[in-house]
Biopython code that builds the backbone (N, CA, C, O; Angstrom):
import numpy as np
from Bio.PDB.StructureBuilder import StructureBuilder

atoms = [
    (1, "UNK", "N", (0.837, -1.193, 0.000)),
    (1, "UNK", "CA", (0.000, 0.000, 0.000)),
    (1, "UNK", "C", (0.873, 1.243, 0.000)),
    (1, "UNK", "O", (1.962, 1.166, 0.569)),
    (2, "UNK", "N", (0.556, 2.228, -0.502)),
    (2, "UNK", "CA", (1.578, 3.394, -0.656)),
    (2, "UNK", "C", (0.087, 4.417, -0.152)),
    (2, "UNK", "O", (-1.090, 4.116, -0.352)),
    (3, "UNK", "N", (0.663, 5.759, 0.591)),
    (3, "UNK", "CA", (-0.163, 7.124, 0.612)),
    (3, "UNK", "C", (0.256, 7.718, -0.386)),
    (3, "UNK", "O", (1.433, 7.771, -0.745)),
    (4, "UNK", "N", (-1.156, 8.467, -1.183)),
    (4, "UNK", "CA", (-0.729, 8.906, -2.340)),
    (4, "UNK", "C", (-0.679, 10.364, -1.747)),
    (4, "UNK", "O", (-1.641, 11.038, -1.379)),
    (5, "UNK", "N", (1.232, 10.849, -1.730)),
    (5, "UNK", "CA", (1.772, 11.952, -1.297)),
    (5, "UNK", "C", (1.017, 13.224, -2.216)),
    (5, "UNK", "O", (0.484, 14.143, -1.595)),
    (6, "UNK", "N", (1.011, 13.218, -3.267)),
    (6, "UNK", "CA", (0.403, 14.205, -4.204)),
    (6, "UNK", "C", (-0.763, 14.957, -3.921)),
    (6, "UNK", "O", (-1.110, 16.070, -4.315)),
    (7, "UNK", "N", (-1.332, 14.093, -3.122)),
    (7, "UNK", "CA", (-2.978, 14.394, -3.430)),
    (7, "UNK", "C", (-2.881, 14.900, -1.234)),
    (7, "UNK", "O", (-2.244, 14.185, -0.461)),
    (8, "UNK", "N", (-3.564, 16.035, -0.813)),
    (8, "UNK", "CA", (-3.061, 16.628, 0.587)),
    (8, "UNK", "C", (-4.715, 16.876, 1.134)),
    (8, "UNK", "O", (-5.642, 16.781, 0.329)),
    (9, "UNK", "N", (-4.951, 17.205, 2.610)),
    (9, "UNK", "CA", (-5.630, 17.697, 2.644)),
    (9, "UNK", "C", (-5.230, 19.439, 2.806)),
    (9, "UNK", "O", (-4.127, 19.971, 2.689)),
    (10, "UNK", "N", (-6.723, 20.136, 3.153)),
    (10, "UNK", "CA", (-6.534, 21.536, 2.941)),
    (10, "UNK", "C", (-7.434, 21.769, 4.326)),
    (10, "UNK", "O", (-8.012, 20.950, 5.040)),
    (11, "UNK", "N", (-7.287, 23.623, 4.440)),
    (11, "UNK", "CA", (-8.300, 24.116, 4.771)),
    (11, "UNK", "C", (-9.200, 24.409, 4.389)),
    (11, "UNK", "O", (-9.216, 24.323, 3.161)),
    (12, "UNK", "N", (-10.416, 24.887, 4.972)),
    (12, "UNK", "CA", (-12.357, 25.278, 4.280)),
    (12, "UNK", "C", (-12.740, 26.313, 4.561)),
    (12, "UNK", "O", (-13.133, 26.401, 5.724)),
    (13, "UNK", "N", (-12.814, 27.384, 3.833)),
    (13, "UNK", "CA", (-13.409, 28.577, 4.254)),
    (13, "UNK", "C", (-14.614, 28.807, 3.445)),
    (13, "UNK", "O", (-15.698, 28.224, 3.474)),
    (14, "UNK", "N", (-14.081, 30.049, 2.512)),
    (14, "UNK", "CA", (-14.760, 30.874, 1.973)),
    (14, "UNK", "C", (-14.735, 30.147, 0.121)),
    (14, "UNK", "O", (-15.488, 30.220, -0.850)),
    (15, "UNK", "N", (-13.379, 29.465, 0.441)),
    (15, "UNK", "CA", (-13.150, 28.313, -1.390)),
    (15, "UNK", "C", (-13.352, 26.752, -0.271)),
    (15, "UNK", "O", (-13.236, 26.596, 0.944)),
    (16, "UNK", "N", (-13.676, 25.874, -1.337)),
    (16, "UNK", "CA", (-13.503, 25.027, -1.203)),
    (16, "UNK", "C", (-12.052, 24.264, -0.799)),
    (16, "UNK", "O", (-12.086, 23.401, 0.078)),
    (17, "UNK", "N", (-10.906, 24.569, -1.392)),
    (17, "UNK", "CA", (-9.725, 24.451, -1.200)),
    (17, "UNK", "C", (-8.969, 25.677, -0.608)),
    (17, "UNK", "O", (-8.745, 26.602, -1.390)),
    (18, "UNK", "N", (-8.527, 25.799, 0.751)),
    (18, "UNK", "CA", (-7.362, 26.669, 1.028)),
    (18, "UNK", "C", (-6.452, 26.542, 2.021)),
    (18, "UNK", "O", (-6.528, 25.629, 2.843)),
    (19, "UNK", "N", (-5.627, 27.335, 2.034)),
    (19, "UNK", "CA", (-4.460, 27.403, 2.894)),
    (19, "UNK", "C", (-4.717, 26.846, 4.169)),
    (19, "UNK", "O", (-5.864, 27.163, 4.484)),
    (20, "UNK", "N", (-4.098, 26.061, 5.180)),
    (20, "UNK", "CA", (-2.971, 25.983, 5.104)),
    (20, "UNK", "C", (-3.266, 23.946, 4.403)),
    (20, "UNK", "O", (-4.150, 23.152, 4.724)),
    (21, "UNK", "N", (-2.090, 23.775, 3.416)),
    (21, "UNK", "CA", (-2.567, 22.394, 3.186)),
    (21, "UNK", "C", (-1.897, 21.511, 4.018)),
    (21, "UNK", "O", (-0.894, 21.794, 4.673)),
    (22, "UNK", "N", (-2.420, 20.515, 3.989)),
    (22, "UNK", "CA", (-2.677, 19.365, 5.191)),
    (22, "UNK", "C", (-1.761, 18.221, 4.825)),
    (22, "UNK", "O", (-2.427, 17.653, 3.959)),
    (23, "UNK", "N", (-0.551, 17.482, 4.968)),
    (23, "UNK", "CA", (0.303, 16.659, 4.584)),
    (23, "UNK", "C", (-0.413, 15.621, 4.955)),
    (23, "UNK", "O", (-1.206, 15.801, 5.879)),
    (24, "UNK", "N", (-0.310, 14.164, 4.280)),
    (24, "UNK", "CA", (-1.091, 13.151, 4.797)),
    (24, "UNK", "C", (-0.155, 12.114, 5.385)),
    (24, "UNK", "O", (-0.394, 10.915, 5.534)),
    (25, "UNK", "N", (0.879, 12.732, 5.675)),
    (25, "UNK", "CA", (2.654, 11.915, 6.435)),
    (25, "UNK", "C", (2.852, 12.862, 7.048)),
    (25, "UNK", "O", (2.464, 14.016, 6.867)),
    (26, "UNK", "N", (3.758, 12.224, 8.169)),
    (26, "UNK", "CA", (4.783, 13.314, 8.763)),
    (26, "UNK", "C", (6.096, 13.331, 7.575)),
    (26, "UNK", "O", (6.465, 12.368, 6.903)),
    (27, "UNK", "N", (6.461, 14.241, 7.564)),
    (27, "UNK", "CA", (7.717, 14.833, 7.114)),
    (27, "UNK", "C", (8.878, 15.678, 7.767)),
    (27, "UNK", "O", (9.934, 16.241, 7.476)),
    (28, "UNK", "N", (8.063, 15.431, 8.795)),
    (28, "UNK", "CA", (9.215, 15.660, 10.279)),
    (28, "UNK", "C", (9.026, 15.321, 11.311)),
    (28, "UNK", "O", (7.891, 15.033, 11.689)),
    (29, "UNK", "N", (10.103, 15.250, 12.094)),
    (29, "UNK", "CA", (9.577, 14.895, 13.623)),
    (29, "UNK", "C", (8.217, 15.440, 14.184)),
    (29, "UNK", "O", (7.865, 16.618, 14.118)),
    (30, "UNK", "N", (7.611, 14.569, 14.659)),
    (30, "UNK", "CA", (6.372, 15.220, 15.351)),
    (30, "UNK", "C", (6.655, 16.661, 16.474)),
    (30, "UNK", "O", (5.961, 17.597, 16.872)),
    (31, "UNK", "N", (7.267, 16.461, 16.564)),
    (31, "UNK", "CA", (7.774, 17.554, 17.809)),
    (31, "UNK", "C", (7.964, 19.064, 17.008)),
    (31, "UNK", "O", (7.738, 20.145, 17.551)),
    (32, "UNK", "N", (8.350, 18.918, 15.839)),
    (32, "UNK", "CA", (8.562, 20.399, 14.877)),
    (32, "UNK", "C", (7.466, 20.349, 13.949)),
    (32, "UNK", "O", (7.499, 21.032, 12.925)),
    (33, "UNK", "N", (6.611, 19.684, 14.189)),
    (33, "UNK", "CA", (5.232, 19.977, 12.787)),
    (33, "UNK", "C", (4.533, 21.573, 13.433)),
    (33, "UNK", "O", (4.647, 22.338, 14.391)),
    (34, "UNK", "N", (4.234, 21.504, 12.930)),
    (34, "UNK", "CA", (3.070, 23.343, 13.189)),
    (34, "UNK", "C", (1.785, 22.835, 13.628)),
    (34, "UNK", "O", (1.170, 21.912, 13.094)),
    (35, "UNK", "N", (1.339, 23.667, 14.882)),
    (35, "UNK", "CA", (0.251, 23.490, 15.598)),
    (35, "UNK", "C", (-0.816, 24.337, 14.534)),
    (35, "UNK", "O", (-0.507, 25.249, 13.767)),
    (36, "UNK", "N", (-2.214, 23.704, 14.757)),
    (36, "UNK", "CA", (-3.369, 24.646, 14.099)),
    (36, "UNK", "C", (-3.815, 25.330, 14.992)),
    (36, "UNK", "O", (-4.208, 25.163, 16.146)),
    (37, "UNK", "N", (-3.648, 26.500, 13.971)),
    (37, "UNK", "CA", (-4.730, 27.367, 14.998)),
    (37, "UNK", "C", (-6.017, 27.859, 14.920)),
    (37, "UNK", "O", (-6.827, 27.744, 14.000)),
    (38, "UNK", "N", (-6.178, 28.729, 16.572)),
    (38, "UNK", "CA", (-7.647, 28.474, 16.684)),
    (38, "UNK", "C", (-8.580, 28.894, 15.615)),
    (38, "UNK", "O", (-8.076, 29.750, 14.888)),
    (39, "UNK", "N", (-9.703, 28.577, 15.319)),
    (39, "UNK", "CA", (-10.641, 29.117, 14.231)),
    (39, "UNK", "C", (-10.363, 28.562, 12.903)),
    (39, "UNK", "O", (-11.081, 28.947, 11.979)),
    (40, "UNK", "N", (-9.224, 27.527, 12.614)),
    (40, "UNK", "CA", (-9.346, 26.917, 11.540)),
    (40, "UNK", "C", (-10.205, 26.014, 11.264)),
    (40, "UNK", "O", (-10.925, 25.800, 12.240)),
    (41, "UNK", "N", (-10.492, 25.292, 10.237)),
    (41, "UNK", "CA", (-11.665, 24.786, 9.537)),
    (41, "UNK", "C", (-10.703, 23.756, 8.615)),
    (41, "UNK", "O", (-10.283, 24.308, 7.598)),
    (42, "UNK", "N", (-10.380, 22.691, 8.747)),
    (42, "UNK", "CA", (-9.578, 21.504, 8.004)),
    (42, "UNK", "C", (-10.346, 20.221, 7.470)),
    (42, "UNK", "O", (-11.318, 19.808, 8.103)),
    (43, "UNK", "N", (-9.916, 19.580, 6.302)),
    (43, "UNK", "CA", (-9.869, 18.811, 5.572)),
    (43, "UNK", "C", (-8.578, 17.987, 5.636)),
    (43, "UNK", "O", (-7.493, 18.163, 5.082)),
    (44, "UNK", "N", (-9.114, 16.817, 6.669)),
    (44, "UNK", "CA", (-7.839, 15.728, 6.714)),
    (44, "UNK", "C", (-8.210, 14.764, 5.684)),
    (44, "UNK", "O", (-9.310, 14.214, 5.749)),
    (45, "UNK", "N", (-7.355, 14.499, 4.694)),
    (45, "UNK", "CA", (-7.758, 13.280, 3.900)),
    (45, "UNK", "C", (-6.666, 12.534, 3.671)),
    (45, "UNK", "O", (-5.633, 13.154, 3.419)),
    (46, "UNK", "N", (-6.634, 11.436, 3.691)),
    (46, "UNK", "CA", (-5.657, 10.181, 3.615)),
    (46, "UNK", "C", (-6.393, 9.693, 2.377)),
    (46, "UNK", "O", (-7.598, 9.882, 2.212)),
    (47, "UNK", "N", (-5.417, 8.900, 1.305)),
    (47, "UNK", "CA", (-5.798, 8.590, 0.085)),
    (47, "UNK", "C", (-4.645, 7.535, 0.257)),
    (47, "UNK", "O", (-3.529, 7.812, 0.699)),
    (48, "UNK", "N", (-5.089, 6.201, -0.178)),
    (48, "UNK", "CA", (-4.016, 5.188, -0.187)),
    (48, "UNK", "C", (-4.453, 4.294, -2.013)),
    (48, "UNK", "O", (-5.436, 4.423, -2.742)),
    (49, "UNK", "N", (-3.743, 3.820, -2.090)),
    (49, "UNK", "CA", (-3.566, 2.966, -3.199)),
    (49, "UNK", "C", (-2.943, 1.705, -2.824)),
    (49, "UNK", "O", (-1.997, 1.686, -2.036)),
    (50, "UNK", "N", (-3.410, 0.685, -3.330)),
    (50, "UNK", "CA", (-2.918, -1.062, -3.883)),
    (50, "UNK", "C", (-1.845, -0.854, -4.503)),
    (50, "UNK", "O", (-0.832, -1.495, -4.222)),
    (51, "UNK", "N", (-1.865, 0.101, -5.483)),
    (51, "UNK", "CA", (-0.612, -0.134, -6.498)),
    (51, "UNK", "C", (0.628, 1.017, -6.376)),
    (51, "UNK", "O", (1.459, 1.120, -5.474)),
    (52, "UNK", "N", (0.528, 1.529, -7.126)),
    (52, "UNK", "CA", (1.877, 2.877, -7.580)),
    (52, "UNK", "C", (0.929, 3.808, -6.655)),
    (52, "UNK", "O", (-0.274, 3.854, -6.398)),
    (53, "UNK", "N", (2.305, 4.659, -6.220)),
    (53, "UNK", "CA", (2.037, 6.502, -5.569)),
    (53, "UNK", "C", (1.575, 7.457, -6.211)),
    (53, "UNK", "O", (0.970, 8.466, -5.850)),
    (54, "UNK", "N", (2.143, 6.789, -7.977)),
    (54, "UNK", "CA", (1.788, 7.893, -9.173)),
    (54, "UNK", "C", (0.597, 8.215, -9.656)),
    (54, "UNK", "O", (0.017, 7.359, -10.324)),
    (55, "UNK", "N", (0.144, 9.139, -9.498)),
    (55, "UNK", "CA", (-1.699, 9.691, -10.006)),
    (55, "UNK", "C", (-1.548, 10.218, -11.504)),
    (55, "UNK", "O", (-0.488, 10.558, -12.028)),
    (56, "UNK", "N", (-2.622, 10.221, -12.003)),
    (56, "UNK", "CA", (-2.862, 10.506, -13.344)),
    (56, "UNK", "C", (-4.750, 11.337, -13.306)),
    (56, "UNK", "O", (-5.594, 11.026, -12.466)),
    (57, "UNK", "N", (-4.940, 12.229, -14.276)),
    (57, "UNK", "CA", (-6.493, 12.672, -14.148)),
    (57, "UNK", "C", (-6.641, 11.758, -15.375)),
    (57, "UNK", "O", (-5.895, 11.308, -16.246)),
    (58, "UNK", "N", (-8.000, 11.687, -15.034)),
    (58, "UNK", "CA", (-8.875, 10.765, -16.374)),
    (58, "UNK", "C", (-9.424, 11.789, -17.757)),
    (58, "UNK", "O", (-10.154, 12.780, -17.742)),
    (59, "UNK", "N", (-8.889, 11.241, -18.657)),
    (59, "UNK", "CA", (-8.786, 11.918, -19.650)),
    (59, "UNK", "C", (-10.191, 12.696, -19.937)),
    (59, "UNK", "O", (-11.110, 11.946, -20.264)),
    (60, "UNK", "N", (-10.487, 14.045, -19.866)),
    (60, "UNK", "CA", (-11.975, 14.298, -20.357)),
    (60, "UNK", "C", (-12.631, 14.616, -18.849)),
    (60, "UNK", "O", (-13.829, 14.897, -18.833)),
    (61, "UNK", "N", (-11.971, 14.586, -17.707)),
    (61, "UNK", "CA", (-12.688, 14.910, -16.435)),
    (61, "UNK", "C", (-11.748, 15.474, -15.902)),
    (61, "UNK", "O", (-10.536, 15.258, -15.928)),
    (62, "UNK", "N", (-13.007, 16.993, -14.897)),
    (62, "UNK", "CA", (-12.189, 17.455, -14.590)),
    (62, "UNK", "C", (-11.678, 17.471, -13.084)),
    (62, "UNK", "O", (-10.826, 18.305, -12.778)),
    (63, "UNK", "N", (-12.152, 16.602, -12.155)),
    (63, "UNK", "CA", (-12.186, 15.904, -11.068)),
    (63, "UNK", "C", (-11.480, 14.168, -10.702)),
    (63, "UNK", "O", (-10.780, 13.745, -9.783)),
    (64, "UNK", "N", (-11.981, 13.631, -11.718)),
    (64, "UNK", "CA", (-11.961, 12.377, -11.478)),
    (64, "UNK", "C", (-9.957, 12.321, -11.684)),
    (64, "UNK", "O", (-9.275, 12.787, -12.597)),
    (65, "UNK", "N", (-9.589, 11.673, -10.614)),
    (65, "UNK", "CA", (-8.015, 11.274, -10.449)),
    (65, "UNK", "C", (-7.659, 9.767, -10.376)),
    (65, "UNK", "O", (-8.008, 9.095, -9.405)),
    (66, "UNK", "N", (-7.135, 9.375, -11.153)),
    (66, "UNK", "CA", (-6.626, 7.904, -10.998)),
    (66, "UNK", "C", (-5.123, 7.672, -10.867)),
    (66, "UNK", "O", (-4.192, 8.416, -11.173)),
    (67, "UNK", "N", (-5.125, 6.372, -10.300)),
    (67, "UNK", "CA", (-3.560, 5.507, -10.300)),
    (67, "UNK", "C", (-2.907, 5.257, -11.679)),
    (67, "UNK", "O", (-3.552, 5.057, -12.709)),
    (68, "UNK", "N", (-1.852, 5.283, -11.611)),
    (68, "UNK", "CA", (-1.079, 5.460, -13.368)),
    (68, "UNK", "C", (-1.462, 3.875, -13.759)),
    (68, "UNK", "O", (-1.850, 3.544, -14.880)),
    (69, "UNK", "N", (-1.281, 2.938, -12.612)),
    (69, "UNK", "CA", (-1.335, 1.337, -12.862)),
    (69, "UNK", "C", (-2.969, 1.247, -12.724)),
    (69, "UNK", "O", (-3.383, 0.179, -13.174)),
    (70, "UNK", "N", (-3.911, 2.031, -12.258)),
    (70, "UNK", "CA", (-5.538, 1.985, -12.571)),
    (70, "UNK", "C", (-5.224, 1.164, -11.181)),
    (70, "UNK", "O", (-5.924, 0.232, -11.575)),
    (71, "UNK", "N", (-4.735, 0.665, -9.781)),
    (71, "UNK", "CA", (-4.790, 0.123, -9.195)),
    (71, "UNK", "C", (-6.134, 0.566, -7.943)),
    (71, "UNK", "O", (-6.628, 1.682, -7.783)),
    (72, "UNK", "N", (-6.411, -0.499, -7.320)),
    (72, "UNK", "CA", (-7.743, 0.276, -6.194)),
    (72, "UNK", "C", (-7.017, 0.967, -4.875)),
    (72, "UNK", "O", (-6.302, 0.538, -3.970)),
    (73, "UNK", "N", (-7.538, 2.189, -5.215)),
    (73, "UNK", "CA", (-7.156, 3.077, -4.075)),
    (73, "UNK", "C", (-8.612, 3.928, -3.108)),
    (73, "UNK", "O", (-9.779, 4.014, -3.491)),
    (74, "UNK", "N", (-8.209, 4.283, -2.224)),
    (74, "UNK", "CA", (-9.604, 4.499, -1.586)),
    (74, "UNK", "C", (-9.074, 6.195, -0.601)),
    (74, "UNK", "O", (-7.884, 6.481, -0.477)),
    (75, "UNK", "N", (-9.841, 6.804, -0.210)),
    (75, "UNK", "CA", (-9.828, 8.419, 0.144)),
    (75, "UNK", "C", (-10.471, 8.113, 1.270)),
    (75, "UNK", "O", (-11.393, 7.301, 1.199)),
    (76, "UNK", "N", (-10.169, 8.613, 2.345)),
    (76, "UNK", "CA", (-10.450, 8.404, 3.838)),
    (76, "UNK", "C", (-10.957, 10.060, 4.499)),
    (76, "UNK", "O", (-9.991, 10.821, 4.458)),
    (77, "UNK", "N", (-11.607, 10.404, 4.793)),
    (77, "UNK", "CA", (-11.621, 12.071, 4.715)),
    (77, "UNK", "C", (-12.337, 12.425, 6.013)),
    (77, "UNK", "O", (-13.398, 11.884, 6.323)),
    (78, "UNK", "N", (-11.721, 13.365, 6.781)),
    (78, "UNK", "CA", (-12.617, 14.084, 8.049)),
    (78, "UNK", "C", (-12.676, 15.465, 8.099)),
    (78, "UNK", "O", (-11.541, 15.933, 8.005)),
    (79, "UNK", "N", (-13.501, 16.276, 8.205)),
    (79, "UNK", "CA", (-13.423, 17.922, 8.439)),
    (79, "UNK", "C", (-13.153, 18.099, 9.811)),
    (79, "UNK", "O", (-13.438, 17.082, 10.443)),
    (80, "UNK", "N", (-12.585, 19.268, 10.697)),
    (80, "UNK", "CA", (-12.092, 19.379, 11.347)),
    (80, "UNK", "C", (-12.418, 21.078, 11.665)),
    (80, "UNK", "O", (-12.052, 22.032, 10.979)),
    (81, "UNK", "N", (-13.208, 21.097, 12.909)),
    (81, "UNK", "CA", (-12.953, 22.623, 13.669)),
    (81, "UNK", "C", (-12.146, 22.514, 14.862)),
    (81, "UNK", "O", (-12.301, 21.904, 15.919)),
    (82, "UNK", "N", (-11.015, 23.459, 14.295)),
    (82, "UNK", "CA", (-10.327, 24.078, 15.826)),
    (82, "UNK", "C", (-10.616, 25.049, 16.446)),
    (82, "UNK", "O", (-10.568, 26.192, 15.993)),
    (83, "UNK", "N", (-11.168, 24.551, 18.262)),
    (83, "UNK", "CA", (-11.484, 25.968, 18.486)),
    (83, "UNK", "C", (-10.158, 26.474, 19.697)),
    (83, "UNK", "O", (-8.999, 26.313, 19.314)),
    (84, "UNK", "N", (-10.304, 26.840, 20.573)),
    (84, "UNK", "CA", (-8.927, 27.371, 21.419)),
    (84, "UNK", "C", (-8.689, 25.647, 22.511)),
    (84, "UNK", "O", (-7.711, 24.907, 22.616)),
    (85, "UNK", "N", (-10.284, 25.570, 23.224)),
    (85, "UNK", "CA", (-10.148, 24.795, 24.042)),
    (85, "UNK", "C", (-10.831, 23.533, 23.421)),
    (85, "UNK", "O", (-11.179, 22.680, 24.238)),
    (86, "UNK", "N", (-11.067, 23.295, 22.146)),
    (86, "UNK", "CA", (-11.930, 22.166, 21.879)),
    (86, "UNK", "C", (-11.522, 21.881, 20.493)),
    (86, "UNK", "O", (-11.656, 22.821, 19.711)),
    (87, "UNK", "N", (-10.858, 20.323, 19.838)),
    (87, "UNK", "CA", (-11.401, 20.370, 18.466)),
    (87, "UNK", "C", (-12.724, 19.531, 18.132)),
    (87, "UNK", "O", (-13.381, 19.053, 19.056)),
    (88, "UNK", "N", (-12.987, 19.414, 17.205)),
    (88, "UNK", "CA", (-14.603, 19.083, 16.668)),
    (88, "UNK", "C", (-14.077, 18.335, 15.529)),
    (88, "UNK", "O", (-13.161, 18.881, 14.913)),
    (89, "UNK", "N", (-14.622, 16.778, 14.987)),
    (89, "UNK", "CA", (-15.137, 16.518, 14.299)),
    (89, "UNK", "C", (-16.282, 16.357, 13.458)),
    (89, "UNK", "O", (-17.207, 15.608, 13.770)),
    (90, "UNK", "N", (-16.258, 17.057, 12.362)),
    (90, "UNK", "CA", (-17.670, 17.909, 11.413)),
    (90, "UNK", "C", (-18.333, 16.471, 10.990)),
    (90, "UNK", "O", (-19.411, 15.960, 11.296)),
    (91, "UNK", "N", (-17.362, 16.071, 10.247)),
    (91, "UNK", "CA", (-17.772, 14.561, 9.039)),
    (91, "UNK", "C", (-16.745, 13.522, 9.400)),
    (91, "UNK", "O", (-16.730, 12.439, 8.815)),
]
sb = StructureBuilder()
sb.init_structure("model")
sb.init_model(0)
sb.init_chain("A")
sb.init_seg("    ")
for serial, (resi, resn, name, xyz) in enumerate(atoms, 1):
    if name == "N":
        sb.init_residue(resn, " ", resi, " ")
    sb.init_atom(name, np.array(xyz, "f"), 0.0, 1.0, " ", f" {name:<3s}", serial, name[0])
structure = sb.get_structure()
């Protein structure tokens, strides 16, 4: 199984997609990652694949994303409010 690194979650505001985006690995020690802060609004999504890391869009769509090997991969997804003293799971 590989996480498909490419594909991140984000924050939710006012667009559907924004700042700050959401790594679906650590890429550093846990101890130096960046805390969220309060009043953000997040999109955690984990996306794994059977086969290759490598994504491809489907020819003719402008959403739909596939595995280069077409292998079964699946998207795992939670929204997320931070408040000072509380976080919240939305979905």
């Amino acid at each position: 199984y590989f996480i498909l690194k490419d594909l991140t979650g984000h924050g939710i505001g006012k667009e559907l997609h924004e700042d700050p985006y959401v790594l679906n690995y650590l890429d550093r020690p846990i101890e130096k990652t960046k805390k969220f802060a309060s009043g953000l609004t997040i999109a955690v999504e984990i996306i794994y694949s059977m086969g290759t890391e490598e994504i491809a869009y489907e020819p003719g769509r402008k959403w739909s994303i596939i595995t280069k090997d077409r292998s079964l991969s699946a998207c795992f997804e939670r929204s997320i409010a931070v408040e000072d003293e509380e976080t919240f799971i939305l979905t």
